[in-house]
C-alpha positions as CSV (number, residue, x, y, z in Angstrom):
1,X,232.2,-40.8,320.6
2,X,229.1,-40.9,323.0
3,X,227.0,-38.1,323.1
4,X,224.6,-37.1,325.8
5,X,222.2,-34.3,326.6
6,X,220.0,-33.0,329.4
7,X,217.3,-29.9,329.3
8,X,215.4,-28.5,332.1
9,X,212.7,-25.6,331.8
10,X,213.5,-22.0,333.0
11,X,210.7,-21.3,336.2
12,X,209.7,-18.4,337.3
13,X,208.2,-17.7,340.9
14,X,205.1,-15.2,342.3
15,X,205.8,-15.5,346.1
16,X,207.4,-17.7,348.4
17,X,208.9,-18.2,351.7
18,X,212.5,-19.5,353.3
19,X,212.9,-22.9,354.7
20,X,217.1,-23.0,354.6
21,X,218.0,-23.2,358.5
22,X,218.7,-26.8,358.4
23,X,222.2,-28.2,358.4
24,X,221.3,-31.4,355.6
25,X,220.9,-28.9,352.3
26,X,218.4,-31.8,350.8
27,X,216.0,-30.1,353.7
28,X,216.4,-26.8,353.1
29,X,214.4,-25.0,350.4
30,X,211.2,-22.8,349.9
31,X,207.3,-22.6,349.7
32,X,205.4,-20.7,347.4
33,X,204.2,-20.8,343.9
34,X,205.0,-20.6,339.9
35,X,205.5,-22.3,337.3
36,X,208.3,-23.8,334.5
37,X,208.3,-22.7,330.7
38,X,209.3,-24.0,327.8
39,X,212.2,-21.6,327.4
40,X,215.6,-23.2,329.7
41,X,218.5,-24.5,329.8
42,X,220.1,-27.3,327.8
43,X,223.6,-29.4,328.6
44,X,225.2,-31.5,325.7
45,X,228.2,-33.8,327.2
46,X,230.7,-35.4,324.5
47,X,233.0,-38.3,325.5
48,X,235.9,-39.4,323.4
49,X,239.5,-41.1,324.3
50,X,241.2,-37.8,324.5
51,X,242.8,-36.8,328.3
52,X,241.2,-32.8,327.5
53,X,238.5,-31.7,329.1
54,X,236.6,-28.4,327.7
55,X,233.6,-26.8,329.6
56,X,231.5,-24.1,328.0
57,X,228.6,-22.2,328.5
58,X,226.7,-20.1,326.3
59,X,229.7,-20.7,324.0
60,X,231.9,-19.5,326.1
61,X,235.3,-21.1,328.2
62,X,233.3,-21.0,332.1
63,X,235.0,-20.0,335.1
64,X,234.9,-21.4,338.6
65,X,234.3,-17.5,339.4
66,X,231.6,-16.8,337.1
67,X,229.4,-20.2,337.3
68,X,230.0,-21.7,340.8
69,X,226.9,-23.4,340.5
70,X,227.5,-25.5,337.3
71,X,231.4,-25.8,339.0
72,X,229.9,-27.3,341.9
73,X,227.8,-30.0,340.0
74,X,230.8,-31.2,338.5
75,X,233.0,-31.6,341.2
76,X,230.1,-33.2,343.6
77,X,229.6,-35.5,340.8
78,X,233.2,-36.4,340.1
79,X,233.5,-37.4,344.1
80,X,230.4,-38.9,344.2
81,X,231.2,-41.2,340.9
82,X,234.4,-41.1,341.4
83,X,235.0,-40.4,337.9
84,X,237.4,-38.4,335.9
85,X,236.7,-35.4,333.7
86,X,238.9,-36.2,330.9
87,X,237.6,-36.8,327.5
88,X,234.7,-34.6,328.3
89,X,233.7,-31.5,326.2
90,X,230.2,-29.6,328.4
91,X,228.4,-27.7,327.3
92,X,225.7,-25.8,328.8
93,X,223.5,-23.4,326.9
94,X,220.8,-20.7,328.3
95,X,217.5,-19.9,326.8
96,X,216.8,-16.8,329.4
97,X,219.7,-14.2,331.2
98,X,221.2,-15.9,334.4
99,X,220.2,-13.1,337.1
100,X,217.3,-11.9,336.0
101,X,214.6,-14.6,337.7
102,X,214.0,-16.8,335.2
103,X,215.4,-20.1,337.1
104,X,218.5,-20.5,334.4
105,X,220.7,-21.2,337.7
106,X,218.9,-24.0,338.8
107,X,217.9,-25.0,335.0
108,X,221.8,-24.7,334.1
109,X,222.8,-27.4,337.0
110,X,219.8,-29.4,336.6
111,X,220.2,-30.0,332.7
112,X,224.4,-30.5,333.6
113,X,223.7,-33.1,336.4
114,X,221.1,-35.1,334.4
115,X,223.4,-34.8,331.5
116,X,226.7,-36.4,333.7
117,X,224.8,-38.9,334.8
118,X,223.8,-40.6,331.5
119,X,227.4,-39.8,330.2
120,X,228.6,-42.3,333.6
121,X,226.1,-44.4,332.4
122,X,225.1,-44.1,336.3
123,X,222.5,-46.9,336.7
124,X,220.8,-45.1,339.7
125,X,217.6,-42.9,339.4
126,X,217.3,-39.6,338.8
127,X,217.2,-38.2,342.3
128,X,220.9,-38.5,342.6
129,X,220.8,-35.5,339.9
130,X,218.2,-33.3,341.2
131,X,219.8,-33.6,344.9
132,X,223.3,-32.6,343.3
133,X,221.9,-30.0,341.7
134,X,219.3,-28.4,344.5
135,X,222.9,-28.7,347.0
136,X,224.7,-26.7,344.3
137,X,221.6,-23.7,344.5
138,X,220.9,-24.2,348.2
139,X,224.6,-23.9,349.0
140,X,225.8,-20.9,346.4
141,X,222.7,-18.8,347.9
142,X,221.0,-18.9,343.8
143,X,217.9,-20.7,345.0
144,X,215.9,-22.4,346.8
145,X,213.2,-24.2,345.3
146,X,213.4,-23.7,341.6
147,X,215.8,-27.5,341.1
148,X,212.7,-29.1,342.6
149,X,210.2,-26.8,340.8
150,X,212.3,-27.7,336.8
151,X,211.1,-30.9,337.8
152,X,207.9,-31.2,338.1
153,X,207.3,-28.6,334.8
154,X,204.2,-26.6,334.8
155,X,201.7,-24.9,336.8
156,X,202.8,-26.0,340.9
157,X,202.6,-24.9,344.4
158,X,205.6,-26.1,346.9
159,X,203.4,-26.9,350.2
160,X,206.5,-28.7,351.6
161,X,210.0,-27.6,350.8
162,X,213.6,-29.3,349.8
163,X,213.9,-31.7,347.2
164,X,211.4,-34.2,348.6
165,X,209.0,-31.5,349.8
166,X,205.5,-31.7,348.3
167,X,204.5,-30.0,345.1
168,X,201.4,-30.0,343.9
169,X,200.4,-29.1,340.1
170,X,197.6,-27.0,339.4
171,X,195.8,-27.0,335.9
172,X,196.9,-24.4,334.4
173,X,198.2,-24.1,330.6
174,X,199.0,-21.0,328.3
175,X,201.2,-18.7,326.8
176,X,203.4,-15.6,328.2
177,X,205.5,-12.7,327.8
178,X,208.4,-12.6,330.1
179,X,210.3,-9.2,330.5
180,X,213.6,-8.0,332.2
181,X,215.6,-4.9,332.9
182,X,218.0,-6.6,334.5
183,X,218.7,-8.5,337.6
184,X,218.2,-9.0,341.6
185,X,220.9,-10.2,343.8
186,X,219.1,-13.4,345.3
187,X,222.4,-13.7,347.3
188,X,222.4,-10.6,348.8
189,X,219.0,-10.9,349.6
190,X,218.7,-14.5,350.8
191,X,222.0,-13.1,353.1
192,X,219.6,-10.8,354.7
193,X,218.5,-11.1,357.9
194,X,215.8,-8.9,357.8
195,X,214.7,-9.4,354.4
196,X,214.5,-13.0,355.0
197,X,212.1,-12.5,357.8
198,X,210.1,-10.3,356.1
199,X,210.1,-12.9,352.9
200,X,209.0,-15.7,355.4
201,X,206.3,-14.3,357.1
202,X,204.2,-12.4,354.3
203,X,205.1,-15.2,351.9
204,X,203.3,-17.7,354.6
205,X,200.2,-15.4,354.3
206,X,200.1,-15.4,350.7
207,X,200.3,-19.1,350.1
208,X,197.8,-19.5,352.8
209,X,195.6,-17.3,350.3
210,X,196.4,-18.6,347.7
211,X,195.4,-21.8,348.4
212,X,191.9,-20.9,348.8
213,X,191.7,-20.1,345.1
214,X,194.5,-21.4,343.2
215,X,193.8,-20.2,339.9
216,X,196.3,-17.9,337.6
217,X,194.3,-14.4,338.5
218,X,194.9,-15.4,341.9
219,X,197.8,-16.1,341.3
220,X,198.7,-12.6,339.7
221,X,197.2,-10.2,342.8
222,X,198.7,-12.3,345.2
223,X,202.2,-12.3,343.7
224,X,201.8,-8.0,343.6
225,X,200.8,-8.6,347.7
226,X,203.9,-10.2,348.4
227,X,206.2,-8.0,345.6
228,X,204.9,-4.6,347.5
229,X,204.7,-5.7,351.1
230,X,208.0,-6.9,351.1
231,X,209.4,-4.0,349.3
232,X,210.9,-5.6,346.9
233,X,208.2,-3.8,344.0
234,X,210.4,-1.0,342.1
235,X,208.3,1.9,340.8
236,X,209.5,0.9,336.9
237,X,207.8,-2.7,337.9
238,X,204.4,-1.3,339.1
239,X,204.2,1.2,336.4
240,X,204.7,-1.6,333.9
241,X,202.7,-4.0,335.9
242,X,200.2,-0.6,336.0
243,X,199.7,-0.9,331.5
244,X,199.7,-4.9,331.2
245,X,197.3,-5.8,334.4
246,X,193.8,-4.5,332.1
247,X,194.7,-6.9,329.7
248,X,196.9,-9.3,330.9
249,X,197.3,-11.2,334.7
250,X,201.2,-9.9,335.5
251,X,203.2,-9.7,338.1
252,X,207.1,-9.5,339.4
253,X,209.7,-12.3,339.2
254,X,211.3,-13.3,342.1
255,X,213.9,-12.9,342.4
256,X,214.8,-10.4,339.3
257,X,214.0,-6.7,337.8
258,X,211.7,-8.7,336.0
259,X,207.6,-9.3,335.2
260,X,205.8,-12.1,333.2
261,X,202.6,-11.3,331.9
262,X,199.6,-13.8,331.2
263,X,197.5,-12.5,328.2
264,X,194.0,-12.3,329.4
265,X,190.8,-13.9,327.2
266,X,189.9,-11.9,324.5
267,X,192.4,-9.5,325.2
268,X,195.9,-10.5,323.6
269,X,195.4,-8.0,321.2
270,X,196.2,-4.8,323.3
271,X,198.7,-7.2,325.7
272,X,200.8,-7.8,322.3
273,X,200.0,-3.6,321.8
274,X,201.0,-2.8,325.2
275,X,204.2,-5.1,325.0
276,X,205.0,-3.7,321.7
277,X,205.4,-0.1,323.3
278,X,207.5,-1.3,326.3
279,X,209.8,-3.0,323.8
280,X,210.3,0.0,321.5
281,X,211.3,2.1,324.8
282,X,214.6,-0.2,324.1
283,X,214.9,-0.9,328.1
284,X,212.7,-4.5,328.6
285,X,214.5,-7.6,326.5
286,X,211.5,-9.8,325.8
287,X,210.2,-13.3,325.0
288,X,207.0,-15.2,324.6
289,X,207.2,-18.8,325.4
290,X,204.4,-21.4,327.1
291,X,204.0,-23.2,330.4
292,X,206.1,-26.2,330.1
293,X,204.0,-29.3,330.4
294,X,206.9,-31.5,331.3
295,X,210.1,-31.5,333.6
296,X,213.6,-32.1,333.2
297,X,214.8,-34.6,331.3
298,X,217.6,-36.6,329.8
299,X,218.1,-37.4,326.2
């Protein structure tokens, strides 16, 4: 039996702006900025002789309906390859809730195209994977830039979008809490005309900021910019963004009903002590994890 595996870090993003009119989905994508943690998703593929073929995900039988992303990894990877499924037993596990902004979309079909790849024993490089899997986001409306973003790992700004766009890393290390209520539609709002517009244009403006002091408090205020101006900032977000910003730089996931909170120095005593009380109101799931210093890979 062969047995190969693929993991890609969850990422979360501050801001950003839509780049998806072209008709080649390798082209279309997002600008903007955040950054990949250590927390993500993980695919293990096993091949044997038999003609069955099992996929699961989060130990679970997966649907077409429920996962079209991961669903259309595999089948763009069986016509590319022109393989067969049988004998193959996926499966793909989450760190992090799908929905809620964390990048476990993209993370899920990165980690399942890297991991298909080494199971063909495909001799070509990894872009085939990453341009499988930023097709499955850019074309089931999940994403736009987080495929390209699970890549790199760490700290980045997109200045260039789709899968070849350019990213550049900032140097930027550390812990942080990441907290959700629940989840954003990024379909319904990458669907929106109006939305998207309003996305584009202040997101422009903020990475145009940005830039001129790309450093993680920065980072934070411009993030809250673009969350209120585009109205996408819910009053239970600013209030909690309200208690954590003294002591820690935080701001709102896009796209989720979600916020991730840097502890600031000399101050992760009353961050932990203000995350403690939003946790005991039983409403916010939490996790503490790191910037991932690495990418996706295969093993």
């Amino acid at each position: 039996m062969k047995i190969v595996k693929g993991f890609a870090p969850g990422h979360i993003t501050g801001f950003f702006a839509i780049y998806d009119t072209p008709r080649n989905p390798m082209l279309r994508g997002s600008v903007g900025s955040g950054f990949s943690v250590e927390l993500g998703a993980r695919t293990e593929i096993k091949k044997d002789n038999s003609q069955r073929f099992q996929f699961l995900v989060d130990g679970k039988p997966a649907t077409k309906k429920k996962y079209p992303v991961l669903y259309h990894v595999l089948k763009r990877v069986m016509e590319e390859r022109c393989a067969s499924l049988e004998g193959l037993t996926v499966q793909v596990t989450h760190d992090l809730p799908l929905g809620a902004g964390f990048g476990m979309s993209a993370s899920g079909a990165l980690s399942l195209a890297l991991a298909m790849e080494g199971i063909l024993q495909d001799p070509v490089s990894p872009i085939f994977a990453y341009s499988i899997a930023h097709e499955a986001e850019v074309l089931c409306k999940t994403g736009l830039g987080d495929v390209v973003s699970a890549g790199y790992g760490g700290f980045e700004v997109r200045l260039t979008p789709g899968i070849y766009g350019t990213v550049k890393r900032l140097p930027i290390e550390g812990e942080v809490y990441l907290l959700t209520r629940g989840s954003i539609s990024t379909k319904k709002v990458l669907s929106d005309r109006t939305m998207r517009r309003k996305i584009t244009r202040i997101g422009q403006r903020c990475l145009k900021e940005f830039m001129k002091h790309p450093t993680l408090s920065r980072f934070a205020e411009v993030s809250r910019v673009f969350a209120g101006e585009t109205g996408l900032l819910t009053d239970e977000i600013s209030d909690t963004l309200d208690m954590l910003s003294p002591y820690a730089y935080a701001g709102m996931v896009m796209l989720g009903d979600s916020v991730y909170a840097f502890p600031r120095e000399n101050q992760m005593r009353m961050c932990k002590k203000v995350i403690s009380s939003l946790q005991k109101k039983g409403t916010w799931s939490i996790w503490k994890t790191r910037i991932s210093r690495c990418g996706a890979y295969r093993y």
